[in-house]
MARBA-3410 file (N, C-alpha, C, O; in Angstrom, 1 decimal):
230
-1.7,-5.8,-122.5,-0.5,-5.7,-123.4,0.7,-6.2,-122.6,1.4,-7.1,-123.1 ~ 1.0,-5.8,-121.7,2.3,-6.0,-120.4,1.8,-7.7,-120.1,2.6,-8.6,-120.0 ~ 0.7,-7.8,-119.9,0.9,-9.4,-119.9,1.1,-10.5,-121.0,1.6,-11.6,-120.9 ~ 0.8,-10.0,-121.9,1.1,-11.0,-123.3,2.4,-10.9,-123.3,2.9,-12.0,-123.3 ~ 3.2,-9.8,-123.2,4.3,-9.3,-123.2,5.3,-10.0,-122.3,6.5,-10.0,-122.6
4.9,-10.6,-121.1,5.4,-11.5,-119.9,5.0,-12.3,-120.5,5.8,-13.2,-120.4 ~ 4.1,-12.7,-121.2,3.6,-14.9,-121.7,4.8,-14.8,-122.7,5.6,-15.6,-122.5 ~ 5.1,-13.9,-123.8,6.1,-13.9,-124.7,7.4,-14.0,-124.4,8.2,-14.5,-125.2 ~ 7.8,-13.6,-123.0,9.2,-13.5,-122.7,9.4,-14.9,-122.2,10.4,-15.5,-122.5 ~ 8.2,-15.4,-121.2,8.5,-16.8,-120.7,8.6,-17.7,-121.9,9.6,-18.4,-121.9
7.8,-17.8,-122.8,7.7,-18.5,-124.1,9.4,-18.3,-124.7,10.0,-19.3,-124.5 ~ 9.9,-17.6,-125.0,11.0,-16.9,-125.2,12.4,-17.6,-124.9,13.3,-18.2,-125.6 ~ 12.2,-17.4,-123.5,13.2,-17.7,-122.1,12.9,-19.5,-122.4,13.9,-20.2,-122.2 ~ 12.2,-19.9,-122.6,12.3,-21.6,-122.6,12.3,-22.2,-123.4,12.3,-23.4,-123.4 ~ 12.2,-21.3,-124.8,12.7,-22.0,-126.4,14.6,-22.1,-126.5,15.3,-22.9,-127.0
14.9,-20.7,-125.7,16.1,-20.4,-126.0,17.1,-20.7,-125.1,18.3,-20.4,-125.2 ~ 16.5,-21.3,-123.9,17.3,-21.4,-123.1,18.7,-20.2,-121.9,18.5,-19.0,-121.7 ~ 19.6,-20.7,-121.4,20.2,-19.8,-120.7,20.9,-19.1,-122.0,21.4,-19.6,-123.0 ~ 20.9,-17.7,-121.4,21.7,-17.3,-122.6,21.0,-16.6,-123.8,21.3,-15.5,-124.2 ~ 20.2,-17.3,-124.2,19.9,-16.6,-125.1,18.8,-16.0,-125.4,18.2,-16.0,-126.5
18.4,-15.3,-124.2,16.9,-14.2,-124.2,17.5,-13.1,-123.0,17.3,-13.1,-121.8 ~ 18.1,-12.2,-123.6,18.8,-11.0,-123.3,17.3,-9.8,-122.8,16.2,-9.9,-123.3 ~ 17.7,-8.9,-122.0,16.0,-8.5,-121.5,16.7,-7.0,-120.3,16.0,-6.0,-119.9 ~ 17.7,-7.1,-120.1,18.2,-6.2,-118.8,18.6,-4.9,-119.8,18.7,-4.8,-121.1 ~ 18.8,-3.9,-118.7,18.8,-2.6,-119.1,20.0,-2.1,-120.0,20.0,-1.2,-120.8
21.4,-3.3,-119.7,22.6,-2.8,-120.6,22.7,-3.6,-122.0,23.2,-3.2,-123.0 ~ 22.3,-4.3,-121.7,21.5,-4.9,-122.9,21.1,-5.0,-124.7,21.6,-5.2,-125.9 ~ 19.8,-4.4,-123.7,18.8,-3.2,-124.9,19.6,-1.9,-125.3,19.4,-1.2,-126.3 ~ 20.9,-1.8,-124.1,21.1,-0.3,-125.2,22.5,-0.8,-126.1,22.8,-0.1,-127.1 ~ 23.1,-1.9,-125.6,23.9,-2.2,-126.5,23.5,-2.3,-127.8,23.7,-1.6,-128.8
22.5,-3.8,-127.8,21.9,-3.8,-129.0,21.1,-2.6,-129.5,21.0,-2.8,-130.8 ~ 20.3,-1.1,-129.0,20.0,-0.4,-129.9,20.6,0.3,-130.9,19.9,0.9,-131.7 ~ 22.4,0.1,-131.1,23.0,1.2,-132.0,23.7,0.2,-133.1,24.3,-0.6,-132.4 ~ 23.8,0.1,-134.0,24.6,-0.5,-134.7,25.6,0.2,-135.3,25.4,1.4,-134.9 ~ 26.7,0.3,-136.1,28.1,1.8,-136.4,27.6,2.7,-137.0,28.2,3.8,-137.1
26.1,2.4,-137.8,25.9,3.8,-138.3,25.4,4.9,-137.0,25.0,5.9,-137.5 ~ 25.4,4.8,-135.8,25.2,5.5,-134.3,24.0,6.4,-135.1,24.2,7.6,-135.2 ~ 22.6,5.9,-135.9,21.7,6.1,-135.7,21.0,5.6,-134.5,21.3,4.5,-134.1 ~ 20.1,6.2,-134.0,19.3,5.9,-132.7,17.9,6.2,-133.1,17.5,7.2,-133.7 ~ 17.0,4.8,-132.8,15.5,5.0,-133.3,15.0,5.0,-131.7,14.3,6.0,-131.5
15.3,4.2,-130.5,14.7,3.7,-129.5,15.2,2.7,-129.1,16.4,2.5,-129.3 ~ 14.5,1.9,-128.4,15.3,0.8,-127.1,14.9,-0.5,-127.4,13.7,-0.6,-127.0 ~ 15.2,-1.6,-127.8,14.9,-3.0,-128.4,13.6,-3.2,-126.7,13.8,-2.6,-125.6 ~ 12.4,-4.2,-127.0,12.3,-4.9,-125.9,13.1,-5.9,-125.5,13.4,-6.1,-124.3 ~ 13.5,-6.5,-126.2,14.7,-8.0,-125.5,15.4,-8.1,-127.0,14.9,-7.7,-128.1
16.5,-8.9,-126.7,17.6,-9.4,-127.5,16.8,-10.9,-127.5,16.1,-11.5,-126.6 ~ 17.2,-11.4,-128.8,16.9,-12.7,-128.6,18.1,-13.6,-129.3,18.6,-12.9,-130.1 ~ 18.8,-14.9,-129.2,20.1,-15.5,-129.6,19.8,-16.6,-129.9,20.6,-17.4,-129.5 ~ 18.7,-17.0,-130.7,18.8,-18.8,-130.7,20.2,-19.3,-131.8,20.9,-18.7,-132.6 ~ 19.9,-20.6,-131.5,21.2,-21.5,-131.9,20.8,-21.7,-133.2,21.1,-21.2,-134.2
20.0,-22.4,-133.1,19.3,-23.5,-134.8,18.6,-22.2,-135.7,18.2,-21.1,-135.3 ~ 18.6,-22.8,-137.0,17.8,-22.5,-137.7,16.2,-22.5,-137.3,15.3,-21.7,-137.6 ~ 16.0,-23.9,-136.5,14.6,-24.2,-135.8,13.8,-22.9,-134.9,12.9,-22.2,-135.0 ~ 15.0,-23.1,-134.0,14.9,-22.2,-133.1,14.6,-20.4,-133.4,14.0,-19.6,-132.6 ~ 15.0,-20.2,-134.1,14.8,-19.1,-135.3,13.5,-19.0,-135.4,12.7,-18.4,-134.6
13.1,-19.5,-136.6,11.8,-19.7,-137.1,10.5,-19.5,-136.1,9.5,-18.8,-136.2 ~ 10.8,-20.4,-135.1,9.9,-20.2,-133.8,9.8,-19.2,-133.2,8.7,-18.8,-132.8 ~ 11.2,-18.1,-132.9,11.0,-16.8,-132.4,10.5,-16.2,-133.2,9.9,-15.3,-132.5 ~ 10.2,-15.9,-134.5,9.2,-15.4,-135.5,7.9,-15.6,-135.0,7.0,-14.8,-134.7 ~ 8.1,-17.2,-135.3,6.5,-17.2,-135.2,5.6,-16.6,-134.3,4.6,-16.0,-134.6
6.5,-16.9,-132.6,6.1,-16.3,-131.6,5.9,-14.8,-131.6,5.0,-14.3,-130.9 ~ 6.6,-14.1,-132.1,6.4,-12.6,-132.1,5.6,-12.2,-133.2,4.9,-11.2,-132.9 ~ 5.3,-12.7,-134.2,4.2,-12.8,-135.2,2.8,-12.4,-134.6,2.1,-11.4,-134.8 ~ 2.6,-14.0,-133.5,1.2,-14.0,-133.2,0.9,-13.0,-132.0,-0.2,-12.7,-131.7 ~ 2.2,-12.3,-130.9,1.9,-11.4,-130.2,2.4,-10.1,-131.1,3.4,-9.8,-130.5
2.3,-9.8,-131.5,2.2,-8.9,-133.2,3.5,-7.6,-132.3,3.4,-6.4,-132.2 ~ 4.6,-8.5,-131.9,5.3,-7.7,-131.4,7.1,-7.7,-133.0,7.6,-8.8,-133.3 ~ 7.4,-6.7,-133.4,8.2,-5.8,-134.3,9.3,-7.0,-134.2,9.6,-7.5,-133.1 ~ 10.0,-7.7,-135.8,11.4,-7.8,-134.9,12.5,-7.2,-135.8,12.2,-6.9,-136.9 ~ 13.5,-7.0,-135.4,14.4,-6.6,-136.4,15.8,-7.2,-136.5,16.5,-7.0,-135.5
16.3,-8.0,-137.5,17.2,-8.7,-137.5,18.8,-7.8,-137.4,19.1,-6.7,-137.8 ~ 19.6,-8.9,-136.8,21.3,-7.7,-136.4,22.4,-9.3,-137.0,22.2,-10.5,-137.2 ~ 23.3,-8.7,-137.1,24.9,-10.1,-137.4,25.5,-9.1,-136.3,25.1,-8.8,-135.2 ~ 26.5,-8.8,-137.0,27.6,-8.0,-135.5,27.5,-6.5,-135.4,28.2,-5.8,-134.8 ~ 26.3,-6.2,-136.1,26.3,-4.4,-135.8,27.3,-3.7,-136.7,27.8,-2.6,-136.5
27.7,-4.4,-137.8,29.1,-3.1,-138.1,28.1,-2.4,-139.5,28.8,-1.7,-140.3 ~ 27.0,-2.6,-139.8,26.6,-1.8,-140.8,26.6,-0.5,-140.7,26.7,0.1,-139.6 ~ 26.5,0.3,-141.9,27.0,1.7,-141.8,25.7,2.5,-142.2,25.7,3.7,-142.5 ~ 24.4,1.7,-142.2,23.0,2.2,-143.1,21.8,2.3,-142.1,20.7,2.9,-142.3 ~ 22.3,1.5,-140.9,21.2,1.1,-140.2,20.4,0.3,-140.0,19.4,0.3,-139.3
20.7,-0.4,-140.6,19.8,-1.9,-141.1,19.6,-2.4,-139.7,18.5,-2.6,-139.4 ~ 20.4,-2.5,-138.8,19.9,-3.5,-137.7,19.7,-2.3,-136.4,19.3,-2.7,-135.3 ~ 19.8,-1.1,-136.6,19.0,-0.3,-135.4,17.1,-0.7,-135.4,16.5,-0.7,-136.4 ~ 16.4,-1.0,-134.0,15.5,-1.0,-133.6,14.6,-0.2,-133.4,15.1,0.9,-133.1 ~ 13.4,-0.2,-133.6,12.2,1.2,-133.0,11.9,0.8,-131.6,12.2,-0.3,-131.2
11.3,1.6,-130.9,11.3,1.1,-129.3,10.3,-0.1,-129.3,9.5,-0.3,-130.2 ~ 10.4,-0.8,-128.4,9.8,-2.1,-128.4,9.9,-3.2,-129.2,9.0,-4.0,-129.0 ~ 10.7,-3.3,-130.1,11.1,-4.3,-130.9,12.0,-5.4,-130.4,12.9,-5.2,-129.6 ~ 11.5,-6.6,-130.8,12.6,-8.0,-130.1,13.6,-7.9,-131.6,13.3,-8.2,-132.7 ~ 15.3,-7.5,-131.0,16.3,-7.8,-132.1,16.8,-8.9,-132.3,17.9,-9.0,-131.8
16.5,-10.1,-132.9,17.1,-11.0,-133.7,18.3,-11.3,-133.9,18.5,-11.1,-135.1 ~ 19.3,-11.6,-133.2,20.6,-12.1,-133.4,21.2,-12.8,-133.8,21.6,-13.7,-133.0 ~ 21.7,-12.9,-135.0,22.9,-14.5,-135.1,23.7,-15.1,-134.7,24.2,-16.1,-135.3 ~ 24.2,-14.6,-133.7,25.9,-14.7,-133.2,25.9,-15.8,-133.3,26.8,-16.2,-134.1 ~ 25.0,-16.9,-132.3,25.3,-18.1,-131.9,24.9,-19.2,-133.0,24.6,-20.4,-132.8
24.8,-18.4,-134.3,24.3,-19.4,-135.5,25.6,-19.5,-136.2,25.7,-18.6,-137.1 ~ 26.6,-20.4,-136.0,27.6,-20.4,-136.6,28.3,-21.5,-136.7,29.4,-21.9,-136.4 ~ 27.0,-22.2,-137.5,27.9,-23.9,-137.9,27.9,-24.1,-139.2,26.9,-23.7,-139.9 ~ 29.1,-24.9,-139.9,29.2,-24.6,-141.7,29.6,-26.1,-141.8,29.8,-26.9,-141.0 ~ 29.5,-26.0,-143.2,29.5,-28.0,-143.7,30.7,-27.6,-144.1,31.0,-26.4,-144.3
31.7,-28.8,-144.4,32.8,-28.7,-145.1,32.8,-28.4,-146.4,31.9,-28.5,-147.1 ~ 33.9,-28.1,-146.8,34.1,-27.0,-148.5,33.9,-28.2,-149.4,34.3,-29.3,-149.1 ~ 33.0,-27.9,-150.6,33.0,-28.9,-152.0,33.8,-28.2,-152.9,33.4,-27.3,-153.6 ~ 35.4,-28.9,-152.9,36.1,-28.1,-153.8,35.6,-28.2,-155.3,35.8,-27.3,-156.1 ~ 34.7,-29.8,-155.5,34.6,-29.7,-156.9,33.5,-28.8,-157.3,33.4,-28.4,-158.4
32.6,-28.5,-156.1,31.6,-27.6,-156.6,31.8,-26.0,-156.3,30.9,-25.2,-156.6 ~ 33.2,-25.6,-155.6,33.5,-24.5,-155.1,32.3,-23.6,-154.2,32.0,-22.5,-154.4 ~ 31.9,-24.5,-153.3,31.0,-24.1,-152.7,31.1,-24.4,-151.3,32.1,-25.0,-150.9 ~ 30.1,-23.9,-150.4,30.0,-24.1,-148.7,28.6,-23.4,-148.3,28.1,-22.5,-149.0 ~ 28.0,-24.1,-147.0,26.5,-24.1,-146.5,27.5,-23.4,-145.6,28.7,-23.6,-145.7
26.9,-22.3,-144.7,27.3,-22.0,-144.0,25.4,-21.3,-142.7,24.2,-21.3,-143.1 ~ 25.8,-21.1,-141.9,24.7,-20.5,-141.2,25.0,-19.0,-140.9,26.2,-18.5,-140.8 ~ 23.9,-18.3,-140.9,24.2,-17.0,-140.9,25.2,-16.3,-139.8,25.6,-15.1,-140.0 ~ 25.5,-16.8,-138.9,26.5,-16.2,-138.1,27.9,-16.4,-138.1,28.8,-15.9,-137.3 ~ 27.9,-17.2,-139.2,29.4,-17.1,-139.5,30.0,-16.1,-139.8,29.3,-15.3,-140.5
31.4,-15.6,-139.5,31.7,-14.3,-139.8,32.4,-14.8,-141.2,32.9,-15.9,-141.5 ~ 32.5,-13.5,-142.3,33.2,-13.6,-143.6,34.3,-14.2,-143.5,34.5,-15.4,-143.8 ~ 35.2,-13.2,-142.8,36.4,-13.9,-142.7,36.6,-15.5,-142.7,37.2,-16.1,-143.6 ~ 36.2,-16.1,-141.6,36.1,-17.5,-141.3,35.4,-18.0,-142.7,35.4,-19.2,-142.8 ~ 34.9,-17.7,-143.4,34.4,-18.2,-145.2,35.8,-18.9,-145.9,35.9,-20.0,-146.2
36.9,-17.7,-145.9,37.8,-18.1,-146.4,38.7,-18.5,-146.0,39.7,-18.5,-146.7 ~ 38.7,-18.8,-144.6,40.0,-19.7,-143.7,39.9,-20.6,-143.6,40.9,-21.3,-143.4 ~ 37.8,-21.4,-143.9,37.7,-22.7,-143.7,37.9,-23.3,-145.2,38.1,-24.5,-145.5 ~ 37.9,-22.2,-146.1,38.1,-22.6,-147.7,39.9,-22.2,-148.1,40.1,-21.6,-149.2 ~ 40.4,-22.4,-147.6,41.9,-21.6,-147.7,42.9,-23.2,-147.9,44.1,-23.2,-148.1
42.1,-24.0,-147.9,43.2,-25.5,-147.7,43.2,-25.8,-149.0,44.1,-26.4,-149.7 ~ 41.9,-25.3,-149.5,41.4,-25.9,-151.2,41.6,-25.2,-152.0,41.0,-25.5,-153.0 ~ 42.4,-24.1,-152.0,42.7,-23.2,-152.7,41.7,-22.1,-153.5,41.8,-21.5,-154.6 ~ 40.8,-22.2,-152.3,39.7,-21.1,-152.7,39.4,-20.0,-151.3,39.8,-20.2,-150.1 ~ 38.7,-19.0,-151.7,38.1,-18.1,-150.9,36.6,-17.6,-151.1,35.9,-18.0,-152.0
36.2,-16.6,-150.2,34.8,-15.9,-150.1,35.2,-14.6,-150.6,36.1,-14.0,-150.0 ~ 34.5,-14.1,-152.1,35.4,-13.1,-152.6,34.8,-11.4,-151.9,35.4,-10.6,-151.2 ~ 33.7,-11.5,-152.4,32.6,-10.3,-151.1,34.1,-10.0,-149.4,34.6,-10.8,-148.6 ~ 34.2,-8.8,-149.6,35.6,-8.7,-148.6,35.0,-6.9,-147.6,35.9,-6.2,-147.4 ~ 34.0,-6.6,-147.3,33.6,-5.6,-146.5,35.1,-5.2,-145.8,36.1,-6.0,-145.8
35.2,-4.4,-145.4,36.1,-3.6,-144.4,36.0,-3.9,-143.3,37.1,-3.8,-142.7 ~ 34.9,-4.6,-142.5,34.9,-5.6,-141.2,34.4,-6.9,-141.6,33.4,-7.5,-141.0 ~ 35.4,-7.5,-142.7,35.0,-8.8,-142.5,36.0,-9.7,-141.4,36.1,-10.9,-141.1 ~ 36.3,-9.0,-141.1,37.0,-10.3,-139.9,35.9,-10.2,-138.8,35.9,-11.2,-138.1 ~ 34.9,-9.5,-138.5,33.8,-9.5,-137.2,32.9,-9.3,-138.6,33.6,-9.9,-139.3
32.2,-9.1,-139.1,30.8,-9.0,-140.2,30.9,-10.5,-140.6,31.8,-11.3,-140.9 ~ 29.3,-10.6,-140.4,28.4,-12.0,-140.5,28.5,-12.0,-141.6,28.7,-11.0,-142.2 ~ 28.2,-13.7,-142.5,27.5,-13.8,-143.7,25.8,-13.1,-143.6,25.3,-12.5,-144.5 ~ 25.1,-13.5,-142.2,23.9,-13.0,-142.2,24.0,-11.3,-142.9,23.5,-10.9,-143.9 ~ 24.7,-10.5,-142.0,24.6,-9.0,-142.5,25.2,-9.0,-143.6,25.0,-7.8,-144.0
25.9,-9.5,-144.4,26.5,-9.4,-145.9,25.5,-9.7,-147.2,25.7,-9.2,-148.4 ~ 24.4,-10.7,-146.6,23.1,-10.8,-147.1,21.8,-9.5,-146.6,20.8,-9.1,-147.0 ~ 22.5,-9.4,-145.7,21.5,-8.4,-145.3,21.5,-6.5,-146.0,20.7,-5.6,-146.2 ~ 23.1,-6.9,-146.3,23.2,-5.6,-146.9,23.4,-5.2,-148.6,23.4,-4.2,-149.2 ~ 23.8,-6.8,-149.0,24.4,-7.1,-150.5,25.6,-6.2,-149.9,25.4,-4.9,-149.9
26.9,-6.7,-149.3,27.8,-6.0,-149.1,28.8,-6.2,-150.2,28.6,-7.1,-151.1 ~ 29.9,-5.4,-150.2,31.2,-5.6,-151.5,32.2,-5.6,-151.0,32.6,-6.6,-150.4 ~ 33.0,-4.4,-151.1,34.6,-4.2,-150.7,35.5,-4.7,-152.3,35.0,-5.2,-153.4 ~ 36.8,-4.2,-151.9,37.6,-3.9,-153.0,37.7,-5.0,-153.9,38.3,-4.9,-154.9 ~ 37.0,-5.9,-153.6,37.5,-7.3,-154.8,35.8,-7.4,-155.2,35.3,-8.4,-155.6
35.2,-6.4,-155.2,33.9,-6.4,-155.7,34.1,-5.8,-157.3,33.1,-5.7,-158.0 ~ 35.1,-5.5,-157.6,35.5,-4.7,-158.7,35.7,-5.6,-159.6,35.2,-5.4,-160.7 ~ 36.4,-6.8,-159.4,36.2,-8.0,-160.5,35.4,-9.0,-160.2,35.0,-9.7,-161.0 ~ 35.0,-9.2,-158.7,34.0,-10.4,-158.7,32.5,-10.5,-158.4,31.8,-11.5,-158.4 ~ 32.2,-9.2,-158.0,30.8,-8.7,-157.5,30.7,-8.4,-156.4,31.6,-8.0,-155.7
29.6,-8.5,-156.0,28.7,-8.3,-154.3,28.5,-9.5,-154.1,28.6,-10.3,-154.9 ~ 28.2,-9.7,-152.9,27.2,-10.5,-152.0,26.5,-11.6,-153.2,26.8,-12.8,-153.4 ~ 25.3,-10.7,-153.8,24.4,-11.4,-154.3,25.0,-12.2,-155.9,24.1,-12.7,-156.6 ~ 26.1,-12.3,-156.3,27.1,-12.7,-157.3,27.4,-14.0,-156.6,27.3,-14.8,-157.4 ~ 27.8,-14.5,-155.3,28.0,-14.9,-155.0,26.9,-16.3,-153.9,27.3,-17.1,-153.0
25.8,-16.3,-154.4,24.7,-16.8,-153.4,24.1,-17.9,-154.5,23.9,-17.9,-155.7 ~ 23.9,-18.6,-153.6,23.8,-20.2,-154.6,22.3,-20.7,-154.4,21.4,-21.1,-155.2 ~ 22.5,-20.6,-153.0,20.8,-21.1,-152.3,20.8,-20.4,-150.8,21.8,-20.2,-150.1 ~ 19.2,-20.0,-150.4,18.9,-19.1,-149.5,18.1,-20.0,-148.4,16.9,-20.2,-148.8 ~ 18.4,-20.4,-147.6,17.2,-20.8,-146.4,16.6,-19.6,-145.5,17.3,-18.6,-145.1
15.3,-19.8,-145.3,14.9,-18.1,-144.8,13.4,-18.4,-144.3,12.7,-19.4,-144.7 ~ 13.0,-17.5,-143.6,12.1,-17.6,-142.8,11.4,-16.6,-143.5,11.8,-15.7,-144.3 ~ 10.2,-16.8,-143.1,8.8,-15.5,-143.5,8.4,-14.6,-141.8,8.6,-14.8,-140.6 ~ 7.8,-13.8,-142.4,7.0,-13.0,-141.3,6.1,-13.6,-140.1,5.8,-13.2,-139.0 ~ 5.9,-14.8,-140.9,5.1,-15.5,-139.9,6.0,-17.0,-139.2,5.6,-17.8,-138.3
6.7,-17.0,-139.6,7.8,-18.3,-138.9,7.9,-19.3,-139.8,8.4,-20.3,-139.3 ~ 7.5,-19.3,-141.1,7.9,-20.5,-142.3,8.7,-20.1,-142.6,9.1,-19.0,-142.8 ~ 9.3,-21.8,-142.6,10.6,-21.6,-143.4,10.3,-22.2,-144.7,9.3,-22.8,-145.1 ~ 11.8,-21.8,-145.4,11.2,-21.5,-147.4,12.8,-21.7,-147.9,13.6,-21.7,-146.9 ~ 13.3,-21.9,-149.3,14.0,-22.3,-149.7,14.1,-21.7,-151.0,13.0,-21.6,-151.6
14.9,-21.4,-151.5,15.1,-20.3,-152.7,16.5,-20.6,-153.3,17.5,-20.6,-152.5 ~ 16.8,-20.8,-154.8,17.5,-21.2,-155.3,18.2,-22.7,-155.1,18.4,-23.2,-154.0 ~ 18.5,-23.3,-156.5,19.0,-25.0,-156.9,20.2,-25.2,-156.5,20.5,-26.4,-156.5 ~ 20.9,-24.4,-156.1,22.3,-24.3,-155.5,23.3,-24.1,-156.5,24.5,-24.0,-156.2 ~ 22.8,-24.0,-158.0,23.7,-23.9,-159.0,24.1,-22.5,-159.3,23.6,-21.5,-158.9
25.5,-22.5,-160.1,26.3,-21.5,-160.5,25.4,-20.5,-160.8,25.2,-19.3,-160.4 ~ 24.8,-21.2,-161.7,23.4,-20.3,-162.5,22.2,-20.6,-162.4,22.0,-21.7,-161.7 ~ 21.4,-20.1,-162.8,19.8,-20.7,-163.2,19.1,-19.6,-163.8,19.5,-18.5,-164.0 ~ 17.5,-20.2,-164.0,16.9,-19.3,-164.8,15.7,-19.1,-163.6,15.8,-19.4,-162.4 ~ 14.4,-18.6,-164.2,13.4,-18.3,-163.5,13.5,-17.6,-162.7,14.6,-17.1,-162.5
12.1,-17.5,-161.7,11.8,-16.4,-160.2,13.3,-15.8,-159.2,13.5,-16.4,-158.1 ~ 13.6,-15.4,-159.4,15.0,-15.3,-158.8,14.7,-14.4,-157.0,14.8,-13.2,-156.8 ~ 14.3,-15.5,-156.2,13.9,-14.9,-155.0,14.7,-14.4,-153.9,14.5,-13.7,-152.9 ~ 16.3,-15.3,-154.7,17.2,-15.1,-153.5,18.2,-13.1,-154.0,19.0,-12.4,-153.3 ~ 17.6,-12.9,-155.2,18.4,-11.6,-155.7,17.0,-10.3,-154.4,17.3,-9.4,-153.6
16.0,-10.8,-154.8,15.2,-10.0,-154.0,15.7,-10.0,-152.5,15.8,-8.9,-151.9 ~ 15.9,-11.0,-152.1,16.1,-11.1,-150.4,17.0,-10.4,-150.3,16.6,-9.4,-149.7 ~ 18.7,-10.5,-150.8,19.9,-10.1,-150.7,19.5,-8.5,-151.0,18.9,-8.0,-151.9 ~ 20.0,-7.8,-149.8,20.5,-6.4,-149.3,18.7,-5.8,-149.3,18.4,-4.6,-149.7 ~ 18.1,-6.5,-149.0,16.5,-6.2,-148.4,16.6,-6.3,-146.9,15.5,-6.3,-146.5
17.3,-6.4,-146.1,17.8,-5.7,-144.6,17.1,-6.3,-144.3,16.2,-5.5,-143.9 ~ 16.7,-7.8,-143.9,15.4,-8.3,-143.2,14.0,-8.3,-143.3,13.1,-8.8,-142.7 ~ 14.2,-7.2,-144.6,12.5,-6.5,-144.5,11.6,-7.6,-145.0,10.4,-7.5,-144.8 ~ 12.0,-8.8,-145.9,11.5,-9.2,-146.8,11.4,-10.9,-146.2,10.5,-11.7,-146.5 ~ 12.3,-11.0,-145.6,12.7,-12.8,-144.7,13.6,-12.9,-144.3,14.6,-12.5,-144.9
13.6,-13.3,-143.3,14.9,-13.6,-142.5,16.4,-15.0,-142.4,16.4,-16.0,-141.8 ~ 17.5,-14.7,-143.2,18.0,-15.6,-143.5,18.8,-16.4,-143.1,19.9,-16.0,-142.7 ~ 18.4,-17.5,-143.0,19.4,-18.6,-142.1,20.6,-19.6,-142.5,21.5,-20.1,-141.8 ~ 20.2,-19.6,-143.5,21.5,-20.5,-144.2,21.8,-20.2,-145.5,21.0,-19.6,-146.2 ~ 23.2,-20.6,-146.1,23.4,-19.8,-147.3,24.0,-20.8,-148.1,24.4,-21.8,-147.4
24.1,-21.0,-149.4,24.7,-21.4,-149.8,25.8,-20.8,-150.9,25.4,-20.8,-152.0 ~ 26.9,-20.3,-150.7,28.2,-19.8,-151.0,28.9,-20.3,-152.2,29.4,-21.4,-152.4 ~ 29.0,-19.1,-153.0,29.7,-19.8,-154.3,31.3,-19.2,-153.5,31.5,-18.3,-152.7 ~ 32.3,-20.4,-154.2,33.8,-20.0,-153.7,34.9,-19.5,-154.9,35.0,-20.5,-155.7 ~ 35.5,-18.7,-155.2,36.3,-18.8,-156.1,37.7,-19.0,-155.9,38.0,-19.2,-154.7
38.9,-19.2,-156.9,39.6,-19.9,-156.9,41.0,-18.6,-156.1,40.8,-17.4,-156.4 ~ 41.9,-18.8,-155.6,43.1,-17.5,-154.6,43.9,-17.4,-156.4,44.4,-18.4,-157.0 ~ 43.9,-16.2,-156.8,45.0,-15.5,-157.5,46.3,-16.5,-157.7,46.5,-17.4,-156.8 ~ 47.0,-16.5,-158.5,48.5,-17.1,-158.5,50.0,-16.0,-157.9,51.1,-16.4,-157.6 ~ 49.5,-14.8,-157.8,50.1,-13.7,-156.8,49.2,-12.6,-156.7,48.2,-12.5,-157.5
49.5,-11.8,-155.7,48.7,-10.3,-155.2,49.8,-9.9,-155.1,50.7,-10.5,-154.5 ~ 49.8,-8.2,-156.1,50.5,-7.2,-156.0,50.0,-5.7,-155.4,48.9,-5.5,-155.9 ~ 50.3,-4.8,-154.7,50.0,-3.8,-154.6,50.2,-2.6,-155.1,51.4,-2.2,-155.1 ~ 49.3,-1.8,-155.7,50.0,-0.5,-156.6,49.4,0.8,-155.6,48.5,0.9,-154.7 ~ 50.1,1.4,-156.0,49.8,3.0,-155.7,49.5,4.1,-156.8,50.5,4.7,-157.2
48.5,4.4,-157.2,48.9,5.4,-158.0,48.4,7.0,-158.3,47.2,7.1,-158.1 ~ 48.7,7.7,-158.5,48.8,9.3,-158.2,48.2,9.8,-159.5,48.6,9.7,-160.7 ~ 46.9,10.6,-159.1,46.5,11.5,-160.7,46.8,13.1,-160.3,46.9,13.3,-159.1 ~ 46.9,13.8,-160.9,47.0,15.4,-161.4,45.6,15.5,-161.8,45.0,14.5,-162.2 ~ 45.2,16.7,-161.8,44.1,17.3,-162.0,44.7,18.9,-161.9,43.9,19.9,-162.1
END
């Protein structure tokens, strides 16, 4: 086992290059906690690929040495979704954070999972749109963990969650295929695979690219306050 376990890390270490096969002792305990400060155990290695490619292959690879992975964005979930069981390789997005430019006529944007929310609607802010899905850490929370959690926040009250918002899903399987889910349109009909994936915490495929509905910025924002008796 300890030796497969060394063929996996070297396999690992030369898909991902410098950087991005994390393995030292401060490490694993960073990545074991995410904000819900549940504690399962100790990741075996961090892994960070760039590409979508690159992705898919650390799957595969831990697939066939039947080693656990569990996918993370920036750790700010509050449920546990990205805490580890001991010996698990954690899946990272950080360094997946490349987006196509905004289609104002289609109010849409591809983005890769490690983009953070915030940056959704700074790169759509010229066109007079935004990313409505607004978590409490979207300025550090991924599009990856926003799918990972079907997240909301306070503009979820007129425009939805996460999954209101998702046009088309690029995503990987258990075994390292990649797969494609949804036409990119506002709407559609049929198998609806991308509602299943959204706020299934990795358990179900791992997502790599998104396709983003955008909506249009208000004509003013006001703030109220208001006070009940009971």
């Amino acid at each position: 086992m300890a030796n497969d376990r060394q063929i996996l890390l070297n396999q690992l270490q030369t898909l991902l290059g410098p950087g991005g096969l994390l393995h030292d002792a401060a490490a694993r305990r960073v990545y074991s906690l995410d904000s819900s400060h549940l504690s399962l155990g100790r990741p075996w290695a961090v892994a960070l690929p760039e590409t979508p490619d690159q992705l898919a292959q650390v799957v595969g690879l831990c697939a066939k040495a039947r080693v656990p992975v569990v996918c993370r964005g920036s750790g700010t979930g509050l449920s546990g979704g990205a805490v580890p069981c001991d010996g698990a390789l954690v899946l990272g997005a950080a360094r997946m954070n490349g987006a196509s430019r905004v289609l104002e006529s289609d109010r849409s944007i591809r983005v890769e999972v490690g983009v953070l929310n915030d940056q959704v609607t700074t790169l759509a802010t010229a066109c007079g749109l935004h990313f409505a899905p607004d978590p409490s850490s979207q300025a550090v929370a991924t599009i990856g963990g926003n799918i990972a959690e079907n997240a909301g926040g306070p503009h979820c009250l007129r425009y939805g969650v996460t999954l209101h918002h998702l046009r088309r899903l690029q995503w990987v399987d258990a075994q390292g295929k990649s797969w494609s889910t949804g036409r990119g349109l506002p709407a559609e009909r049929g198998l609806d695979l991308t509602s299943l994936l959204c706020g299934s915490e990795g358990t179900l495929g791992v997502v790599t690219e998104a396709d983003l509905n955008l909506v249009p910025n208000p004509e003013f924002v006001i703030t109220m306050l208001a006070s009940f008796l009971i």
